[in-house]
N, C-alpha and C positions, 0 to 999 in steps of 0.2 A: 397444612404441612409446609415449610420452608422447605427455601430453596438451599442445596449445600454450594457454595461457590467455591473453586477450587482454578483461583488465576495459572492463568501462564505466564504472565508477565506482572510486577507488582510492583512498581518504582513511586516514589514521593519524600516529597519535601517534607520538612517539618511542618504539619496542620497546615497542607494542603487546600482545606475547605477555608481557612481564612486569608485567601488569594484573593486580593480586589479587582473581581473581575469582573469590573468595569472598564480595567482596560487589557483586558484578559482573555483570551479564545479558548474554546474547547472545538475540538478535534474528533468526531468519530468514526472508527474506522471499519465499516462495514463489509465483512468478505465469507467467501466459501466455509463454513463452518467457525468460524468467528465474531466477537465486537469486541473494539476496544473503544479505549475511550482517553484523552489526553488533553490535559489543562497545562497551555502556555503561554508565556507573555513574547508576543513576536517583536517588539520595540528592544528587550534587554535577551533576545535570546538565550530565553529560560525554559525547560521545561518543568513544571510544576509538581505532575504527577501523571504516570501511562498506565493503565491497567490495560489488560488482557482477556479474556476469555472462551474457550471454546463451546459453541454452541450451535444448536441442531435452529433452524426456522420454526419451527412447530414450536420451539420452548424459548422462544426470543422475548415473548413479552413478560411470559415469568423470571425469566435470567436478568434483563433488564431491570423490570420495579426491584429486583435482590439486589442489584447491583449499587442502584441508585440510593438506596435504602441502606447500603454498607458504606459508599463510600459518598459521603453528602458533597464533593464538589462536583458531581456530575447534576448537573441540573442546567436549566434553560436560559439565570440570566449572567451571560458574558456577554461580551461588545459584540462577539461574533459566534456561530456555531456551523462548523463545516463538515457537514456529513459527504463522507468519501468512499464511495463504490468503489472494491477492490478486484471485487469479481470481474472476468476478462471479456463478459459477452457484452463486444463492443465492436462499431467498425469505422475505422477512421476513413475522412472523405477530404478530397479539395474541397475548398469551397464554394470553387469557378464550379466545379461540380456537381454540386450538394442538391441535393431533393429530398427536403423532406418527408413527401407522399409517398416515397420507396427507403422510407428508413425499415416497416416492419417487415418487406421481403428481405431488402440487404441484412439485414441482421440476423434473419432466420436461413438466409445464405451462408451465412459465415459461420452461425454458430448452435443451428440447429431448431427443431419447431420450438415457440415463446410459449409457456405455460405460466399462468397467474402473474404475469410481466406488467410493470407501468414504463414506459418509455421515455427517456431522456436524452437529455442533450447538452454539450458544452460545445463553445465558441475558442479556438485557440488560436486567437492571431496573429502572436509569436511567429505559428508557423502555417499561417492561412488552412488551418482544416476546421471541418469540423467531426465531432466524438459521437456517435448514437451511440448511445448504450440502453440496456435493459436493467430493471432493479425488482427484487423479487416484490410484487405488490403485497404481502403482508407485511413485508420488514417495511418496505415504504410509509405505509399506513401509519402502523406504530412510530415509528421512527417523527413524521411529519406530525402528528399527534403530541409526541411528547418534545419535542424542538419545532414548532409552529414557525417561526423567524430561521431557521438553516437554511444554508444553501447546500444543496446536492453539485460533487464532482467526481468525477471519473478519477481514479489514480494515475490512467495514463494521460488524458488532459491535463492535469496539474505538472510532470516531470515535461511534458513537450514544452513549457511556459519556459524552462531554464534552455539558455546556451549549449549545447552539446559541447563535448568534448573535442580538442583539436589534435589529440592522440589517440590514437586505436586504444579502446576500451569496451571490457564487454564485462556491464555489474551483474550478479548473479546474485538473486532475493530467493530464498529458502523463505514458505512458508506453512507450517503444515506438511500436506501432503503436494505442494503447490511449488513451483517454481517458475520466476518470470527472470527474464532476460531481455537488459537494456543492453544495445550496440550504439558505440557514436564514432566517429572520423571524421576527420577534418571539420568541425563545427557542425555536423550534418546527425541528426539521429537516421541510424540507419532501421534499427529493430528494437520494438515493444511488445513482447508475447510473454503468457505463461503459460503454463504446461501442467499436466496432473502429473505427479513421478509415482512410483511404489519402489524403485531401487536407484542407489547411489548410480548404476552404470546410465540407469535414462537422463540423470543430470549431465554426467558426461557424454552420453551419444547429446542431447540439446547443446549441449556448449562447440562439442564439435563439427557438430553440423552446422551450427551457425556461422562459426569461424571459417567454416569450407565456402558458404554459400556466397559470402560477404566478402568472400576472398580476403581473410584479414588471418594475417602468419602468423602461428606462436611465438616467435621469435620478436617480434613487434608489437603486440598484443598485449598489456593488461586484463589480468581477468578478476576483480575485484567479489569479493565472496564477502554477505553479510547477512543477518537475520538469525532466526532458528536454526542455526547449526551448531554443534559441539566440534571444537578444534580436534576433539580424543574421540572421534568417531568414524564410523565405516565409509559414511560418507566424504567426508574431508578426508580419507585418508586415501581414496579413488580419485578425488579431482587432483590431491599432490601429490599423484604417481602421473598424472597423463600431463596435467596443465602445466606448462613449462615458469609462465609468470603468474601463479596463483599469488592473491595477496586479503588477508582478511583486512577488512575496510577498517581503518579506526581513525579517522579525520573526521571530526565531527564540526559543522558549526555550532549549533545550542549546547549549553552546557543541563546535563542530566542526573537529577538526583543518585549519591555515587550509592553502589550496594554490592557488596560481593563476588555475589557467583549472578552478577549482573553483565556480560561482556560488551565492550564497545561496539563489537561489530554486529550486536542483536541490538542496538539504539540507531545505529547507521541510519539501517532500514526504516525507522523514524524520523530520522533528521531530513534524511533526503527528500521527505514529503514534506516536512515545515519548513525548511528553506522555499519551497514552492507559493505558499502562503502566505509568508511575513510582508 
């Protein structure tokens, strides 16, 4: 029996699969009820082609060989392949402070008992920490299997690599059922969290409480919204009744295959991790 595949997201070039990628990276993007998958050249900031999918762990290796089987440029040889952990069980450390031998309590401290977990880790010297994180050990398996040569990253490790912002800013990533929230001032990131939501108002009690806690005033504050969200929705239409400076992101650096009812500010959310890796 095949697989029926039904993207979320479906962007590409023309023949996509005949991208010399050789000097070409694929990008995959591993998260809570998700994989995607992205072919770009980081030298002509290009994206090639982004798929999407939503997906259960139990049916990751049959969604995967479907995937890979419909869309032939996911496959293993580019220059480079970066598998990136979106999922939030992770817990950032100094690195004056760092112990390894107490990553699997710190982690089960912050985010709960580890069940069928492989444990990793990123080096962020940008801003002297370091990232343990956890990866579900079947997706790992698979995943390491069929890209043998990837490197595994944290998604929060790869945005600590960029310069914070020197204005009060607070980006707001819609994902799913999933929202994370980046804070910066004055060059400094202040906050990197996501949150499970089920209603528009839990994105605004997140955005507001962080604003209180951070002490960072509407009135001075950017609040940058992009991803999975619909402009004509319940959602957007809660945060621009409270949020004084709401603004949907649409400054991209890479240029992305253009498509319709494709919006810029659902590529944003992309861009901001390939900028991290070029």
């Amino acid at each position: 029996m095949s697989t029926v595949l039904h993207p979320t997201v479906e962007l590409g070039s023309n023949n996509p699969e005949t991208v010399d990628t050789a000097s070409a990276y694929l990008l995959v993007q591993v998260g809570n009820g998700f994989v995607g998958f992205v072919s770009f050249q980081p030298t002509q900031k290009e994206v090639h082609a982004w798929i999407v999918y939503e997906t259960a762990v139990h049916e990751l290796e049959e969604k995967v060989a479907a995937i890979a089987a419909k869309h032939t440029w996911v496959h293993t040889n580019y220059k480079k392949v970066l598998l990136v952990q979106y999922a939030a069980t992770n817990a950032l450390v100094p690195a004056s402070l760092n112990s390894d031998a107490a990553k699997e309590s710190l982690l089960e401290l912050m985010n709960g008992p580890l069940y069928n977990t492989v444990l990793a880790k990123d080096i962020v010297l940008q801003q002297s920490l370091v990232n343990h994180y956890s990866i579900d050990a079947t997706a790992a398996a698979l995943l390491n299997k069929r890209f043998p040569k990837a490197e595994w990253w944290h998604l929060q490790s790869l945005l600590l690599t960029q310069k914070a912002s020197a204005e009060p800013r607070i980006t707001v990533t819609i994902r799913f059922s999933e929202v994370q929230l980046t804070a910066e001032r004055g060059g400094n990131w202040l906050l990197l969290q996501s949150y499970s939501y089920q209603t528009p108002e839990d994105v605004l009690y997140y955005i507001l409480h962080a604003m209180e806690q951070l002490q960072l005033s509407q009135e001075e504050t950017t609040v940058l919204l992009q991803g999975y969200i619909n402009q004509h929705s319940a959602l957007y239409d809660v945060l621009y009744n409270y949020i004084l400076n709401l603004q949907l992101k649409e400054e991209l650096v890479y240029s992305f295959p253009a498509k319709e009812d494709h919006p810029v500010h659902l590529s944003a959310s992309l861009d901001q991790v390939l900028v991290c890796v070029s």
